[in-house]
C-alpha positions as semicolon CSV with decimal commas, in nm:
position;residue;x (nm);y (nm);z (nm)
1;X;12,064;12,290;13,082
2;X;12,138;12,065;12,820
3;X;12,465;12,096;12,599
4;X;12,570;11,774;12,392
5;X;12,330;11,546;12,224
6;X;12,386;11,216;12,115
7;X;12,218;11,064;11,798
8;X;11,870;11,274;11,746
9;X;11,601;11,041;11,640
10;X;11,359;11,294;11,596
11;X;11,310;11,700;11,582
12;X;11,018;11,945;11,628
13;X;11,119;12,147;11,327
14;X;10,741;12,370;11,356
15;X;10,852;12,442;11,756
16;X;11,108;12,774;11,642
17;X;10,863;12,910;11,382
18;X;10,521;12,869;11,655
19;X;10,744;12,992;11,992
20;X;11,009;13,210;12,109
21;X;11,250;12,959;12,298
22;X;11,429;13,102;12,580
23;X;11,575;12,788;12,765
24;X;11,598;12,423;12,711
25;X;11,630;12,157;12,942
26;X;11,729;11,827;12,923
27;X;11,482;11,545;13,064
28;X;11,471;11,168;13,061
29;X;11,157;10,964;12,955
30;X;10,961;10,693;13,127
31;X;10,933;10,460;12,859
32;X;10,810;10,055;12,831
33;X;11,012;9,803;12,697
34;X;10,893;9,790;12,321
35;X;10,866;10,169;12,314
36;X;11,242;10,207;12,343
37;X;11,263;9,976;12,040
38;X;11,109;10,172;11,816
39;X;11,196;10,518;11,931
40;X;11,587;10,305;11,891
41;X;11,472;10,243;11,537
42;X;11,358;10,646;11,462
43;X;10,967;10,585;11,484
44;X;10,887;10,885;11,663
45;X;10,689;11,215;11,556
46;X;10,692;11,543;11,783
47;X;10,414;11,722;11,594
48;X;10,144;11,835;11,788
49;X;10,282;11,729;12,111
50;X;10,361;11,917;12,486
51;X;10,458;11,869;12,771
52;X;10,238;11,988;13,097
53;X;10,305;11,989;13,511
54;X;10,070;11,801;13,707
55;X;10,084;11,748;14,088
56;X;10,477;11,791;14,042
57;X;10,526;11,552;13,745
58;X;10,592;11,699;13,429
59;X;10,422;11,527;13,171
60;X;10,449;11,438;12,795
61;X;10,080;11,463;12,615
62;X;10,063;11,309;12,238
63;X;10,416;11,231;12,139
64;X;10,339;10,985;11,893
65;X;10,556;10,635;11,927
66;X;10,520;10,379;11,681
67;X;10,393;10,014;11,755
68;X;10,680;9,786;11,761
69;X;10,677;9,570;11,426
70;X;10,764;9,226;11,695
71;X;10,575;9,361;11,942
72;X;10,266;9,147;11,926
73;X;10,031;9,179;12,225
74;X;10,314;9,354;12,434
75;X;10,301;9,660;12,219
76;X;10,203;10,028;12,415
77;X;9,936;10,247;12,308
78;X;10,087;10,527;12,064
79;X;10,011;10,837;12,216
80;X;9,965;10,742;12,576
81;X;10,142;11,000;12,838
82;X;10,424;10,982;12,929
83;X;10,636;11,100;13,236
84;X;10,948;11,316;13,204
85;X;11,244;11,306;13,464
86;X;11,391;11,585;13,566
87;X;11,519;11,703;13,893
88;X;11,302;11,852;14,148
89;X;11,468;12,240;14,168
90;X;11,402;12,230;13,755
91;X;11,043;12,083;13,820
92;X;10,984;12,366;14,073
93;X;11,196;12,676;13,865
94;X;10,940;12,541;13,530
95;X;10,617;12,553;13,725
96;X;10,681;12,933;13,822
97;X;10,751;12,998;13,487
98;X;10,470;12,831;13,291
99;X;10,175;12,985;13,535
100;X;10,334;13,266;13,362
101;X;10,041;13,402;13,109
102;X;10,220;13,307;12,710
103;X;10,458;13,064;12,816
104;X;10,455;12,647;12,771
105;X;10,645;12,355;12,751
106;X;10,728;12,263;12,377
107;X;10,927;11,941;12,285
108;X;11,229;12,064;12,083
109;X;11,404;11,695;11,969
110;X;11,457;11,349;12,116
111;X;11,826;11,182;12,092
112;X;11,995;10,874;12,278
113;X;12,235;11,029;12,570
114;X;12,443;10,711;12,667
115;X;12,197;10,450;12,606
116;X;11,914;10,670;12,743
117;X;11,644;10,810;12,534
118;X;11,607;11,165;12,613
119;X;11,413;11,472;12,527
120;X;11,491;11,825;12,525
121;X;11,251;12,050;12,630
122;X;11,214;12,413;12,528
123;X;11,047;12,688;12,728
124;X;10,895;12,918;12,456
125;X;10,662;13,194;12,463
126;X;10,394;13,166;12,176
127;X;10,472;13,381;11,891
128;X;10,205;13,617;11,714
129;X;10,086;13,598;11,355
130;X;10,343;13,934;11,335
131;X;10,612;13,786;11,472
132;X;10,645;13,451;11,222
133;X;10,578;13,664;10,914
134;X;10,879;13,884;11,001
135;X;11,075;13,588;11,100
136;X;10,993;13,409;10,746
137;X;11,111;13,770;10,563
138;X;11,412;13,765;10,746
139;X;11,551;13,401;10,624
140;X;11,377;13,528;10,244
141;X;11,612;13,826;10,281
142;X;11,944;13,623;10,396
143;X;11,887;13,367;10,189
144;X;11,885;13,646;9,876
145;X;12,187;13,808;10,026
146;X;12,360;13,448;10,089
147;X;12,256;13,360;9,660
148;X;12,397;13,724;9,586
149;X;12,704;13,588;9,706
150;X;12,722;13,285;9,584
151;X;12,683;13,438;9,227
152;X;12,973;13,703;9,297
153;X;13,206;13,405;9,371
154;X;13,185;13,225;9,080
């Protein structure tokens, strides 16, 4: 389970509104030399990207990565896949869970954990159309209540 983060380069802000997250874990990433650069430098976009198990790997599909500006010829493909590192028990606990029907791997932020990029990964159950419109009436309501108060204060 993963409890401090370092400096977080990039978030999945769409990931708590689309699932229900019930556990995160921490995982490295397998990355080439002029990726780290750039994902160093904050070039990085989590939309639209998830992570899947295959043959015992887990597996990062479309995380985007920007080409490195000095790059040149050495630079990586953007969204290639990438390979996450975690240990085997966690590999082994997540694939029982995700043959589960409703539940996936969603990308919740990348950060820099002592000189190491690395990405935390939320297990979340897909939410129904339902479910996010009475999660988006519940912030409209505390954010009235929290404005309420505001005003009573001053």
């Amino acid at each position: 389970m993963a409890k401090g983060f370092g400096k977080t380069l990039a978030q999945n802000r769409k990931a708590s509104h689309d699932y229900f997250i019930e556990e995160t874990y921490e995982a490295g990433i397998v990355l080439q030399g002029t990726e780290i650069k750039s994902v160093r430098g904050g070039r990085i976009n989590l939309k639209d990207s998830h992570a899947v198990i295959d043959r015992g790997e887990i597996k990062l599909i479309n995380m985007h990565i920007a080409p490195y500006e000095q790059g040149n010829r050495f630079n990586h493909d953007p969204t290639r896949t990438r390979k996450l590192l975690l240990h085997r028990k966690e590999i082994d606990k997540l694939t029982g869970l995700t043959q589960q029907q409703g539940y996936t791997l969603v990308p919740l932020k990348v950060y820099i954990k002592n000189g190491f990029a690395k990405i935390l990964l939320g297990l979340g159950k897909g939410k129904k159309k339902y479910d996010k419109r009475e999660d988006l009436k519940r912030k409209q309501m505390k954010r009235e209540v929290d404005r309420a108060i505001k005003e009573r204060m001053q």
